[in-house]
N, CA, C and O atoms as a GROMACS GRO file, in nm:
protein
  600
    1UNK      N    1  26.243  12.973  10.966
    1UNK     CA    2  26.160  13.067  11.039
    1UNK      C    3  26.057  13.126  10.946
    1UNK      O    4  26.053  13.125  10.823
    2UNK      N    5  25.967  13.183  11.041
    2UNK     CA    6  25.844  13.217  10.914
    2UNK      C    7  25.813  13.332  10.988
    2UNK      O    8  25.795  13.334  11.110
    3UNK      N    9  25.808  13.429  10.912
    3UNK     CA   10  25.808  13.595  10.904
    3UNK      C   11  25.639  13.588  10.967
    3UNK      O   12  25.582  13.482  10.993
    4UNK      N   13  25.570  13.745  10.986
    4UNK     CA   14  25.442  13.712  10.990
    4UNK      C   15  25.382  13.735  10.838
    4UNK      O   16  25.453  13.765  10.742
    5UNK      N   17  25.238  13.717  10.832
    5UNK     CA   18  25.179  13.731  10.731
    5UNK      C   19  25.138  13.845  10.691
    5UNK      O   20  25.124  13.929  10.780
    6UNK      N   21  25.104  13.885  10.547
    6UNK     CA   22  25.041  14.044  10.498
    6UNK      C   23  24.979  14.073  10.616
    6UNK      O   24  25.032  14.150  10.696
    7UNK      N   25  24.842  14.006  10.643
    7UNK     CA   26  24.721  14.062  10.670
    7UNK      C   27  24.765  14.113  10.818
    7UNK      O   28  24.722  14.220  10.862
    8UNK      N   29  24.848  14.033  10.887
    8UNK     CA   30  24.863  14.054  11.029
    8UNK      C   31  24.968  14.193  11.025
    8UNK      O   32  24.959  14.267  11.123
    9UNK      N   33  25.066  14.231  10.917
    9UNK     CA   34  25.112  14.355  10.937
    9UNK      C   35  25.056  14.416  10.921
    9UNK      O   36  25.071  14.500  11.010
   10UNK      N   37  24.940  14.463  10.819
   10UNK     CA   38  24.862  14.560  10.753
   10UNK      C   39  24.738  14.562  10.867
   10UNK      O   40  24.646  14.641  10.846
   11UNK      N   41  24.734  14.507  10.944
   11UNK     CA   42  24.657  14.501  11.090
   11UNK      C   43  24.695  14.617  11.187
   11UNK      O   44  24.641  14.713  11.242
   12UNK      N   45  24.831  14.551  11.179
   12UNK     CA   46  24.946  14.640  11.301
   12UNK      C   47  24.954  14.775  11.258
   12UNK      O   48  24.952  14.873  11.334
   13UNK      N   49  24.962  14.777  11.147
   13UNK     CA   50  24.966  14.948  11.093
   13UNK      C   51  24.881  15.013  11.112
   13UNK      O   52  24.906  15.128  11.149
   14UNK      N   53  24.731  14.967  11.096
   14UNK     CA   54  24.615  15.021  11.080
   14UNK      C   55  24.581  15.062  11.186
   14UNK      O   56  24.502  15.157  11.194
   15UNK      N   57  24.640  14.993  11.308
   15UNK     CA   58  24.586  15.027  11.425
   15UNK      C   59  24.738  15.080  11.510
   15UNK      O   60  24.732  15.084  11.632
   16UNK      N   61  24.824  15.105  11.464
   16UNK     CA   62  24.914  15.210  11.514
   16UNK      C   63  24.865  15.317  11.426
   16UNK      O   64  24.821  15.407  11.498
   17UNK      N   65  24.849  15.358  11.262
   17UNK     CA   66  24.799  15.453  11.277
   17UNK      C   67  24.645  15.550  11.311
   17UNK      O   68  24.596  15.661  11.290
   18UNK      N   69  24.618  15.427  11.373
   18UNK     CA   70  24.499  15.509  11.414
   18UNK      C   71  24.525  15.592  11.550
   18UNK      O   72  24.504  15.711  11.574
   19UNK      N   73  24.576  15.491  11.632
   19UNK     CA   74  24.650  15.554  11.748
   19UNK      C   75  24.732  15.680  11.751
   19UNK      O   76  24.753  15.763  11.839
   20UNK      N   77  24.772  15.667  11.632
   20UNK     CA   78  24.827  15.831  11.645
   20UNK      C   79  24.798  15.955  11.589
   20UNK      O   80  24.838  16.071  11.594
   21UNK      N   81  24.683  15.867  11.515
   21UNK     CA   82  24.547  16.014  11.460
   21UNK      C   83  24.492  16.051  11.588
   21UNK      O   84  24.526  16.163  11.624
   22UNK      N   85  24.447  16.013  11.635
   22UNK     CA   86  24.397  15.994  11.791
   22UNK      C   87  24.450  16.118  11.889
   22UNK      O   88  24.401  16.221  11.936
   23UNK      N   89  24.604  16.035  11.893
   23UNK     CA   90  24.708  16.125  11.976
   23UNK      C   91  24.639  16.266  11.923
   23UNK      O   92  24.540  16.326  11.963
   24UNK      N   93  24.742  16.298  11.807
   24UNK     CA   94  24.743  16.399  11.716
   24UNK      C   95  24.602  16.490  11.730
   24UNK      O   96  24.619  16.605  11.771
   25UNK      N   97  24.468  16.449  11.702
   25UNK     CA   98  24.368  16.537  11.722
   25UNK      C   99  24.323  16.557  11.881
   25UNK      O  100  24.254  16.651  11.921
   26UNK      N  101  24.372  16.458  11.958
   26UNK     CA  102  24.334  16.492  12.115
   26UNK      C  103  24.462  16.650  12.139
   26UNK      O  104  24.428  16.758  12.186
   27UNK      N  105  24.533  16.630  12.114
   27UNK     CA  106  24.652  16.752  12.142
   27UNK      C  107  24.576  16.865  12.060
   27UNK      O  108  24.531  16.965  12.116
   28UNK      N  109  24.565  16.845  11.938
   28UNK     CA  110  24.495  16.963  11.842
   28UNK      C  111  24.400  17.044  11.932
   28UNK      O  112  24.402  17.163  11.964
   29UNK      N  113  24.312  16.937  11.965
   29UNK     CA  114  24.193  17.037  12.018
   29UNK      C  115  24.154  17.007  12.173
   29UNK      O  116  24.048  16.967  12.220
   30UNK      N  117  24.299  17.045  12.248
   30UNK     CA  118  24.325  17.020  12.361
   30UNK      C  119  24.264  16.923  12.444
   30UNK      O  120  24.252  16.957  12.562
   31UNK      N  121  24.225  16.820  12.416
   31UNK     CA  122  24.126  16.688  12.439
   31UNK      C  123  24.220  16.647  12.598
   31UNK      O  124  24.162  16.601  12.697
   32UNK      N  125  24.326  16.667  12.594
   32UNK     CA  126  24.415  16.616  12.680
   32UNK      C  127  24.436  16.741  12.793
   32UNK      O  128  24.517  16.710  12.880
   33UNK      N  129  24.389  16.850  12.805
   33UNK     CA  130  24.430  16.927  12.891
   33UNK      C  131  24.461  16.914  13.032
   33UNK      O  132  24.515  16.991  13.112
   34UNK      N  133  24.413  16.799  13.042
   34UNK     CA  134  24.471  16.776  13.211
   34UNK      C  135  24.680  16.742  13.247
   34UNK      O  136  24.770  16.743  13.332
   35UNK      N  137  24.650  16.721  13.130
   35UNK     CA  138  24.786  16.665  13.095
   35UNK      C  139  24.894  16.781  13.121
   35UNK      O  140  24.986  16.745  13.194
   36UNK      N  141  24.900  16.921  13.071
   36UNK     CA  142  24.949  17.075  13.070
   36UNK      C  143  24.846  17.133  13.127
   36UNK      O  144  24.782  17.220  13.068
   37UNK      N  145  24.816  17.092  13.246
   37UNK     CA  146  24.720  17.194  13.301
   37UNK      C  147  24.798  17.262  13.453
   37UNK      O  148  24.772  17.359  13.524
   38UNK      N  149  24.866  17.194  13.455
   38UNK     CA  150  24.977  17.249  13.603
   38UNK      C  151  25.105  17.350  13.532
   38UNK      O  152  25.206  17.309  13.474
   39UNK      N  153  25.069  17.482  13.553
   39UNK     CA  154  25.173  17.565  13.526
   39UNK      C  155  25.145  17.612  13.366
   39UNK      O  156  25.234  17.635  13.283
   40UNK      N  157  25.033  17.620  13.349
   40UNK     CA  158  24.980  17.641  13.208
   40UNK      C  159  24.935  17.780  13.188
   40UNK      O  160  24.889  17.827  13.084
   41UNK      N  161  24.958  17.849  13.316
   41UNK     CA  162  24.870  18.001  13.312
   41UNK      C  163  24.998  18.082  13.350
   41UNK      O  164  25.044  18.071  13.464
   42UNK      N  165  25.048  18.149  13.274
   42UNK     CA  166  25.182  18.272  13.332
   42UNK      C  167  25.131  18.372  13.257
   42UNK      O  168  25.061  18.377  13.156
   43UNK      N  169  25.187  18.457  13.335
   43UNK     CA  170  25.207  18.629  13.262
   43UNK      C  171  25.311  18.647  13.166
   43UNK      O  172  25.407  18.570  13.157
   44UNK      N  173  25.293  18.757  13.089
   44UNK     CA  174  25.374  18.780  12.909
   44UNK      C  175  25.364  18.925  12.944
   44UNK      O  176  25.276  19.007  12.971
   45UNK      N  177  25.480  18.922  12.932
   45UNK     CA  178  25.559  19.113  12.945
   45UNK      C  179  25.498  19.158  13.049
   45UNK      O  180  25.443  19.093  13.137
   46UNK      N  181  25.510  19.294  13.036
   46UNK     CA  182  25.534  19.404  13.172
   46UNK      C  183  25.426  19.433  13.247
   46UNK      O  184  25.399  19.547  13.209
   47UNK      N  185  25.370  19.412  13.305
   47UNK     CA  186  25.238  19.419  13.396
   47UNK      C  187  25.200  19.608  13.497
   47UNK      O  188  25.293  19.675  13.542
   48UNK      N  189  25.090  19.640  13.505
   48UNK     CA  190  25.128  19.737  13.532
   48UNK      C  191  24.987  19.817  13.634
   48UNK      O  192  24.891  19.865  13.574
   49UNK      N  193  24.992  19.820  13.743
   49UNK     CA  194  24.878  19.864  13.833
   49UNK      C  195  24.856  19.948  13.868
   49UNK      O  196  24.937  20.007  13.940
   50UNK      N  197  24.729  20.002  13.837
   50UNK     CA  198  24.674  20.142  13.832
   50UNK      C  199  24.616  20.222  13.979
   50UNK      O  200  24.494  20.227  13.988
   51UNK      N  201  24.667  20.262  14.051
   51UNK     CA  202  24.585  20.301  14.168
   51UNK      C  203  24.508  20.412  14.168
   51UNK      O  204  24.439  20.441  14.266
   52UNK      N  205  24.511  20.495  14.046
   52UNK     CA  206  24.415  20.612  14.063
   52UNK      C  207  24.382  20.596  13.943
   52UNK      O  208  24.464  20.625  13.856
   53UNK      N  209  24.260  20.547  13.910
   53UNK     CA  210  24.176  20.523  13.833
   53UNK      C  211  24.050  20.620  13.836
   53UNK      O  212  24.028  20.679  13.942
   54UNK      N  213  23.975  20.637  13.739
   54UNK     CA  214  23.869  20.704  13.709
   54UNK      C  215  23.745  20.644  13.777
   54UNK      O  216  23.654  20.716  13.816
   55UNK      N  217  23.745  20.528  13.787
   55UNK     CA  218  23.651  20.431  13.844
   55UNK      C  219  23.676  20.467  14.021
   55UNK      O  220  23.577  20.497  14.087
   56UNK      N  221  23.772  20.462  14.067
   56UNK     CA  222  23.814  20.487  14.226
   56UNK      C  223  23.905  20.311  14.228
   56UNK      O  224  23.985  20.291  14.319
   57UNK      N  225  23.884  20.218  14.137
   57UNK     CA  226  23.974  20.131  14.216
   57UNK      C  227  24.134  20.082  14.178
   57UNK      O  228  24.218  20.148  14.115
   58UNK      N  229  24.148  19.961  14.230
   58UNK     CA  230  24.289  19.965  14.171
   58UNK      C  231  24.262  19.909  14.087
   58UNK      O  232  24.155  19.852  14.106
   59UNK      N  233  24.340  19.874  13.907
   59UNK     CA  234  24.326  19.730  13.856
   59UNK      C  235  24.456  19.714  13.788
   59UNK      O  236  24.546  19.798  13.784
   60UNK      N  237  24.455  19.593  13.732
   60UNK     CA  238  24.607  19.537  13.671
   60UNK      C  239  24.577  19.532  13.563
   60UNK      O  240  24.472  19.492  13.512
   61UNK      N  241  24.697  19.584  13.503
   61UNK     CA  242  24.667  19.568  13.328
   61UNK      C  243  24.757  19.476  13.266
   61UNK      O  244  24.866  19.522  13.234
   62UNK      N  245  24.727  19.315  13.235
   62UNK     CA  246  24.852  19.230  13.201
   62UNK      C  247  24.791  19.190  13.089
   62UNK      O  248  24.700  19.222  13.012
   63UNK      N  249  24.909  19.076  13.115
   63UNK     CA  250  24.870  19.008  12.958
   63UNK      C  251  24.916  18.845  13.003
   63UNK      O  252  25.030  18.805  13.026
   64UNK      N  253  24.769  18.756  13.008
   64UNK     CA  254  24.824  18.626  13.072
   64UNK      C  255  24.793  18.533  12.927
   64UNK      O  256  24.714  18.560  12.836
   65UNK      N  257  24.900  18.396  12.944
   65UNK     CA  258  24.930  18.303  12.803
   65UNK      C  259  24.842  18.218  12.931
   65UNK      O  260  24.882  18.213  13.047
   66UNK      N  261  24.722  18.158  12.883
   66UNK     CA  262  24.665  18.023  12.956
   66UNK      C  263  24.643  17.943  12.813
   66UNK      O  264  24.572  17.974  12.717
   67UNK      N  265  24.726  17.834  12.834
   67UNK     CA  266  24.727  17.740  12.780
   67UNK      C  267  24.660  17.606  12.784
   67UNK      O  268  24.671  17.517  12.700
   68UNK      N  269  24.590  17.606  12.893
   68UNK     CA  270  24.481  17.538  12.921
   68UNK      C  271  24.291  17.587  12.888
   68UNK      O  272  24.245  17.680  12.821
   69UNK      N  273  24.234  17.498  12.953
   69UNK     CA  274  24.112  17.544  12.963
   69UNK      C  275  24.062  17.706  13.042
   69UNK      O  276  24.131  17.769  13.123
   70UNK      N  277  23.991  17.726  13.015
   70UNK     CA  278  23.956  17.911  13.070
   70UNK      C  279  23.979  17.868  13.253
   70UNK      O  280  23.984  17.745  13.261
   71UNK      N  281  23.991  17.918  13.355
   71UNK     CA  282  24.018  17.899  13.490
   71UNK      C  283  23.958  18.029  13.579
   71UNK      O  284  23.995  18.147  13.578
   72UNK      N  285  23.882  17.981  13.635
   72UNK     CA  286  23.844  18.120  13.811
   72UNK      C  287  23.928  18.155  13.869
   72UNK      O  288  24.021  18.079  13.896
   73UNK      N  289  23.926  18.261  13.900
   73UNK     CA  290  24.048  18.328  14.003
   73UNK      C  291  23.941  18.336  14.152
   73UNK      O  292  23.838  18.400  14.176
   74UNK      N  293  24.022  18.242  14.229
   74UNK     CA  294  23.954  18.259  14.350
   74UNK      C  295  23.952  18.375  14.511
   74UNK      O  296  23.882  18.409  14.606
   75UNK      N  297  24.069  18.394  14.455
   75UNK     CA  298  24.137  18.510  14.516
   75UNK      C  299  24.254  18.586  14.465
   75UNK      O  300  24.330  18.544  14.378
   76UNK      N  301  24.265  18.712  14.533
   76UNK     CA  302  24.422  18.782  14.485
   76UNK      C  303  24.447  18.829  14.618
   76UNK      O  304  24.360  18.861  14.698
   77UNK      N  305  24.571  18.832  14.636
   77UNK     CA  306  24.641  18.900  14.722
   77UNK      C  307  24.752  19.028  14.684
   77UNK      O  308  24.855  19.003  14.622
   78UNK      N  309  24.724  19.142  14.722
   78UNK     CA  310  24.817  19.208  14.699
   78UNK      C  311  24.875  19.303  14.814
   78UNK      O  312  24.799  19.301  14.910
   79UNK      N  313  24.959  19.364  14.829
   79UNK     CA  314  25.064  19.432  14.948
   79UNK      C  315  24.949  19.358  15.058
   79UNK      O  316  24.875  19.440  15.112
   80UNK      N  317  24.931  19.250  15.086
   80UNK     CA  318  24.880  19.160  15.213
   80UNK      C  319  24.710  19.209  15.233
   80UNK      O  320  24.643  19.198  15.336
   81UNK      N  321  24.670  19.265  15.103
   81UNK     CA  322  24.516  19.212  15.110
   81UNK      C  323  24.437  19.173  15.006
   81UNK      O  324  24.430  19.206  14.888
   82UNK      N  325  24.371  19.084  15.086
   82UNK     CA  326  24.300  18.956  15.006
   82UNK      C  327  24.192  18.992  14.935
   82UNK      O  328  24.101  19.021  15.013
   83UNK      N  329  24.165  19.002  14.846
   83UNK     CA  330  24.049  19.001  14.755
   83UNK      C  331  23.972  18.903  14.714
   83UNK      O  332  24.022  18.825  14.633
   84UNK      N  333  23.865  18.887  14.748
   84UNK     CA  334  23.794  18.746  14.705
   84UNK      C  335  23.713  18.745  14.578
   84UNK      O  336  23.658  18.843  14.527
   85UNK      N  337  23.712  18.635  14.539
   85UNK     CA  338  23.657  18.652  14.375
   85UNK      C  339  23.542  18.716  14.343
   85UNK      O  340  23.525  18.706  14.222
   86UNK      N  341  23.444  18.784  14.403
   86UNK     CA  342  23.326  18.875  14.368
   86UNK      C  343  23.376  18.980  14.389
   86UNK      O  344  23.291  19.057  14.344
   87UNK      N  345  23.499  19.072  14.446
   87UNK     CA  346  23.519  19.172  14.424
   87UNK      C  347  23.642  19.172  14.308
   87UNK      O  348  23.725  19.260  14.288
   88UNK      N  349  23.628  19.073  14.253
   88UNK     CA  350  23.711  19.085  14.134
   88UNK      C  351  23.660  19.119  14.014
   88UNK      O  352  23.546  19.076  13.994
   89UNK      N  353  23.694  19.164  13.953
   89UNK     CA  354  23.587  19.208  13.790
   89UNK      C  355  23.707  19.209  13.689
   89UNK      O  356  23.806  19.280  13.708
   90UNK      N  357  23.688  19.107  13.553
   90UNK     CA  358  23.812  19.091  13.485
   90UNK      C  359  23.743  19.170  13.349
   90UNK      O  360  23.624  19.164  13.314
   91UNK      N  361  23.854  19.245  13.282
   91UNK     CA  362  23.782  19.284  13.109
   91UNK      C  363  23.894  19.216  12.980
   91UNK      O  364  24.010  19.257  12.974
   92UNK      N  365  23.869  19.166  12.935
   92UNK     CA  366  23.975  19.153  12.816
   92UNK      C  367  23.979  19.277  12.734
   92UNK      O  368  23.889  19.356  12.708
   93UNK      N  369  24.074  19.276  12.707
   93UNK     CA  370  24.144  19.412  12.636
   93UNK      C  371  24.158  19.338  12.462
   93UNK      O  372  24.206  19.230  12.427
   94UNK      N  373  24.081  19.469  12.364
   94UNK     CA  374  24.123  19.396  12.222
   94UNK      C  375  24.065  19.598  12.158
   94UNK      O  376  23.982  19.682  12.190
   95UNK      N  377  24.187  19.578  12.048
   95UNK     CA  378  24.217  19.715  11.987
   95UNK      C  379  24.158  19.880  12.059
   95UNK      O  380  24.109  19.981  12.010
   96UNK      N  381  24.213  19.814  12.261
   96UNK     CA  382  24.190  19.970  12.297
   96UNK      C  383  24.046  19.976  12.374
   96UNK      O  384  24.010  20.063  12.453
   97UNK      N  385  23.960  19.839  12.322
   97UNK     CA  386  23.865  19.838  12.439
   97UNK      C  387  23.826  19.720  12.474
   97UNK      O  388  23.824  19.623  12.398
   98UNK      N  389  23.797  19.720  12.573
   98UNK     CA  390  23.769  19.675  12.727
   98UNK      C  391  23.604  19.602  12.719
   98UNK      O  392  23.499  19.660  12.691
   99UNK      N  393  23.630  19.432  12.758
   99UNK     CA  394  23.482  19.449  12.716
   99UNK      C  395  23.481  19.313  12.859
   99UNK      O  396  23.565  19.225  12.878
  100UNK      N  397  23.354  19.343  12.936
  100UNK     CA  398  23.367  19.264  13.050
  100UNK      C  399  23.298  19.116  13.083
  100UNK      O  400  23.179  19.082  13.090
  101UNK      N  401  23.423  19.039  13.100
  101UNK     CA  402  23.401  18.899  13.174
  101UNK      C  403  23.264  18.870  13.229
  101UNK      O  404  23.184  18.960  13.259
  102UNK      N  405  23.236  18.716  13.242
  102UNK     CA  406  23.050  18.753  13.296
  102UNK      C  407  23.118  18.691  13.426
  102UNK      O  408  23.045  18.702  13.524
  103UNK      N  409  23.251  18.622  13.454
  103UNK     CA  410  23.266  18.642  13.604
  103UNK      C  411  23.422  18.689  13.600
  103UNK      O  412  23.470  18.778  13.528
  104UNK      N  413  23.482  18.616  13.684
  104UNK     CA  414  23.642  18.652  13.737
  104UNK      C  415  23.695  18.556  13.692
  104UNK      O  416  23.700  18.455  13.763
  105UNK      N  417  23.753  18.556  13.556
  105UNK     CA  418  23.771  18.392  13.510
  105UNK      C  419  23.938  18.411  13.412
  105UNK      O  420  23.952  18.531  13.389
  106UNK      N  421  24.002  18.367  13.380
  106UNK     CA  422  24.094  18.401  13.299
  106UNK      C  423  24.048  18.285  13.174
  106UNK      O  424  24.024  18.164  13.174
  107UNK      N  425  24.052  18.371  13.092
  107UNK     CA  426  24.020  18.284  12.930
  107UNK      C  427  24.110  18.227  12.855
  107UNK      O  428  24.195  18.316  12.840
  108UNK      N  429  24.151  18.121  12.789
  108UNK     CA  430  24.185  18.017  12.685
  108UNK      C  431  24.232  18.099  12.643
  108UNK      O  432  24.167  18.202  12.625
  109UNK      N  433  24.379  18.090  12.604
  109UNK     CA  434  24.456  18.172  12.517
  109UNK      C  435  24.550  18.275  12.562
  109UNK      O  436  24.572  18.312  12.678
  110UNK      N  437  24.600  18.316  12.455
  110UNK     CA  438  24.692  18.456  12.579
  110UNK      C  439  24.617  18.578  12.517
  110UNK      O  440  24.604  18.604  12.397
  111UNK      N  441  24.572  18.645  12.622
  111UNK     CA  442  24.497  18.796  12.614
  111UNK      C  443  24.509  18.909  12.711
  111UNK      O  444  24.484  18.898  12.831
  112UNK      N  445  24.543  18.998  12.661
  112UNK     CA  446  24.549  19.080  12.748
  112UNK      C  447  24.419  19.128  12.800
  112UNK      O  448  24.314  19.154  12.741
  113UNK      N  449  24.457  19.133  12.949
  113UNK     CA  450  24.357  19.164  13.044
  113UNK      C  451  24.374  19.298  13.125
  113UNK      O  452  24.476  19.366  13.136
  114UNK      N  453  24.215  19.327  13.193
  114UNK     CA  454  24.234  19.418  13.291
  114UNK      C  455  24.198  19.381  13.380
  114UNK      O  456  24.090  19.325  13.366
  115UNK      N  457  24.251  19.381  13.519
  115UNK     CA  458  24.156  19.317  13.627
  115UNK      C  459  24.099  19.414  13.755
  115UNK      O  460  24.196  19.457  13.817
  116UNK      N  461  24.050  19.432  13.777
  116UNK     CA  462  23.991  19.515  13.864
  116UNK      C  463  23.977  19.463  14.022
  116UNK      O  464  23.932  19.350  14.041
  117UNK      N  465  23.996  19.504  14.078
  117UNK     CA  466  24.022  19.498  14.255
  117UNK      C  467  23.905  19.594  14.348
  117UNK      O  468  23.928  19.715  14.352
  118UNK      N  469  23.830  19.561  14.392
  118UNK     CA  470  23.741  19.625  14.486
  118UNK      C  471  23.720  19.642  14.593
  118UNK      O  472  23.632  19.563  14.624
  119UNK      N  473  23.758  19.717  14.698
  119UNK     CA  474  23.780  19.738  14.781
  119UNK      C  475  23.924  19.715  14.837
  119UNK      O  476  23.943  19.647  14.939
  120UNK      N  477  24.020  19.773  14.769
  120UNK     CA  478  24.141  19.744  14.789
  120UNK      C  479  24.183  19.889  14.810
  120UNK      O  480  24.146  19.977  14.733
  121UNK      N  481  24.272  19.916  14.931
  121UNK     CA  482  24.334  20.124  14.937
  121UNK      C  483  24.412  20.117  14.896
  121UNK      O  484  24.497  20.037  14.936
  122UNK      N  485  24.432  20.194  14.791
  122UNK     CA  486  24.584  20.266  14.710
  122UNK      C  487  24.629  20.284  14.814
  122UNK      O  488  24.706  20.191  14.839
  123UNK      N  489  24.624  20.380  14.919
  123UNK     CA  490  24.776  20.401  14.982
  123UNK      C  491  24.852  20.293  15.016
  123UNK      O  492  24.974  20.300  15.012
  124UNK      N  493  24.762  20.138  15.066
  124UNK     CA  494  24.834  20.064  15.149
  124UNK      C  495  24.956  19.958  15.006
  124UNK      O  496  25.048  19.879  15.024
  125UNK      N  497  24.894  20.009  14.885
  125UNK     CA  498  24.998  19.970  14.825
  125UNK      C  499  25.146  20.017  14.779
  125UNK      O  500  25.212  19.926  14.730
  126UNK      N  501  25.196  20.121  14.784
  126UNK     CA  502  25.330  20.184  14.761
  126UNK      C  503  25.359  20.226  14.633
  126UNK      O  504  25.261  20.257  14.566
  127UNK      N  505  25.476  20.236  14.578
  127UNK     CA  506  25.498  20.261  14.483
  127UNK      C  507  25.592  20.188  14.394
  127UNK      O  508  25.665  20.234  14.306
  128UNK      N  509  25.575  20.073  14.433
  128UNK     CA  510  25.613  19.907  14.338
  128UNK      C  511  25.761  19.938  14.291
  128UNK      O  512  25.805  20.054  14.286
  129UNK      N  513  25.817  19.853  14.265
  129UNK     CA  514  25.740  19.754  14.196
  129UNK      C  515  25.690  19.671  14.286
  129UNK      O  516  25.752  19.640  14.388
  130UNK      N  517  25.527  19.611  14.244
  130UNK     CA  518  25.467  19.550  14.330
  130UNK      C  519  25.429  19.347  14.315
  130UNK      O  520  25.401  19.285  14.212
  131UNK      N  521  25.441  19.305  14.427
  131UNK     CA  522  25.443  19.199  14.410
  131UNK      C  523  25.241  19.130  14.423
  131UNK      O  524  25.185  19.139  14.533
  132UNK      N  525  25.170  19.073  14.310
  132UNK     CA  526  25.032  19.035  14.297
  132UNK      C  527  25.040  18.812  14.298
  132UNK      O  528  25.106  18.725  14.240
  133UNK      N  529  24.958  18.815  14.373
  133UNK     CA  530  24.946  18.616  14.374
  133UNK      C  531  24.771  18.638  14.290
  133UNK      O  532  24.678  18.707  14.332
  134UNK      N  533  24.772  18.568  14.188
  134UNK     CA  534  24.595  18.536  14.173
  134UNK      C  535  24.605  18.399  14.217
  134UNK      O  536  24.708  18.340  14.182
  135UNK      N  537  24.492  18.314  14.308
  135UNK     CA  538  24.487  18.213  14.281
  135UNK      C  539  24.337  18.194  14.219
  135UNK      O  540  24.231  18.256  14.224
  136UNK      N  541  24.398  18.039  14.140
  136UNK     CA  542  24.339  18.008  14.045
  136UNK      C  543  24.212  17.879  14.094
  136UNK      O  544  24.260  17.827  14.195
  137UNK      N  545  24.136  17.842  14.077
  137UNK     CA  546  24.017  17.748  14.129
  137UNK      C  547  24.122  17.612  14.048
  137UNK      O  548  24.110  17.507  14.112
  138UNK      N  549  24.191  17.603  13.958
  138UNK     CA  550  24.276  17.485  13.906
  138UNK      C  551  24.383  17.425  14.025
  138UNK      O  552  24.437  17.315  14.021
  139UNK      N  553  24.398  17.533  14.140
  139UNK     CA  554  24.501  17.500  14.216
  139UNK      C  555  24.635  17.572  14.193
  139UNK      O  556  24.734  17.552  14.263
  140UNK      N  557  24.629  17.677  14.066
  140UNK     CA  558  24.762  17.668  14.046
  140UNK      C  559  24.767  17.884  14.107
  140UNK      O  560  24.671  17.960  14.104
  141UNK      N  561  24.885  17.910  14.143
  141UNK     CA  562  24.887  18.078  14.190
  141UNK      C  563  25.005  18.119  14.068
  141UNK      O  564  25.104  18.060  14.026
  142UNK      N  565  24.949  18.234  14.040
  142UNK     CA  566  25.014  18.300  13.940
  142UNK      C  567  25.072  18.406  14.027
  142UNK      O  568  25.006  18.472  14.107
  143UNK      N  569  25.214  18.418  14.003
  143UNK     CA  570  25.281  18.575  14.053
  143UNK      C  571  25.339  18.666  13.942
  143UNK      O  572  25.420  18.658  13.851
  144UNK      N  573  25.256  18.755  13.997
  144UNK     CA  574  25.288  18.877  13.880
  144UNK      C  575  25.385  19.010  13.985
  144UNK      O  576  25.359  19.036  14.103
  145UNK      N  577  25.474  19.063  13.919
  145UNK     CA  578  25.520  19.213  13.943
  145UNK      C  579  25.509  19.292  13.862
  145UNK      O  580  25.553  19.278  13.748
  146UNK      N  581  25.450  19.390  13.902
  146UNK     CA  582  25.357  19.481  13.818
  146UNK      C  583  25.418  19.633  13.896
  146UNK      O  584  25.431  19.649  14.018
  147UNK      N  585  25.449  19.735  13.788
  147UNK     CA  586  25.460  19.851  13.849
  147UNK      C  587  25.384  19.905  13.850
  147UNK      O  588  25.294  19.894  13.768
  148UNK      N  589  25.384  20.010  13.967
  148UNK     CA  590  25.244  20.071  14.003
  148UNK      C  591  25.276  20.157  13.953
  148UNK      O  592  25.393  20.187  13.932
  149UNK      N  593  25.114  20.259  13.899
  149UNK     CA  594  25.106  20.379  13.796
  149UNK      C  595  24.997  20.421  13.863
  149UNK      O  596  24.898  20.366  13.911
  150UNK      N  597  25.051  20.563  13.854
  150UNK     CA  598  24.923  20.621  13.942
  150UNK      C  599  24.827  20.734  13.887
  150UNK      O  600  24.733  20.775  13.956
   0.00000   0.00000   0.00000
């Protein structure tokens, strides 16, 4: 029997490891995101909704891990009313201030957020703990319970 030759292993290598430089930097710099893009956006610790705000509206103060690409929030629903994405206004939160989204979008990474709700009545929400759906333009709905703070 006859083994193969140098050149044809040193072939095979070259091009398995290229294949997995490949792999390796598509994962690095999320090249593959379609791949973890279903169920890639959850909430991280205690969530918490403001109904008497200085502003007059309600908003949520969380903290979401998106592990994917940045994503639109197309709607929210909360105690059964719908908010559509122009009355949404999102701020990321970093050392205490608040600096605002140019739409209603949740960003790459985990950050804590504020989200703002417009035209939504405090009374018709209660005194929680409260149950929030965002949906996302990816397809995917995030549920948050958030206690209300008033």
């Amino acid at each position: 029997m006859r083994g193969l030759s140098g050149a044809v292993t040193a072939l095979i290598l070259v091009v398995a490891s290229v294949v997995i430089a490949l792999i390796v930097v598509g994962f690095a710099f999320n090249l593959f995101g379609s791949f973890g893009s279903v169920g890639a956006v959850s909430p991280v610790g205690p969530a918490y909704l403001y109904t008497k705000s200085v502003s007059g509206y309600v908003y949520l103060n969380v903290t979401i891990d998106n592990r994917g690409p940045s994503v639109n929030i197309t709607s929210a629903q909360i105690s059964g009313q719908t908010v559509s994405s122009n009355n949404i206004v999102v701020y990321t939160v970093s050392n205490g201030k608040a600096s605002q989204l140019t739409s209603a979008y949740i960003p790459a990474g985990q950050n804590q957020l504020e989200i703002e709700f417009l035209g939504v009545t405090p009374s018709m929400i209660g005194s929680g703990p409260i149950n929030i759906q965002l949906v996302l333009a990816n397809g995917q709905t995030i549920y948050i319970t958030a206690s209300v703070t008033t």
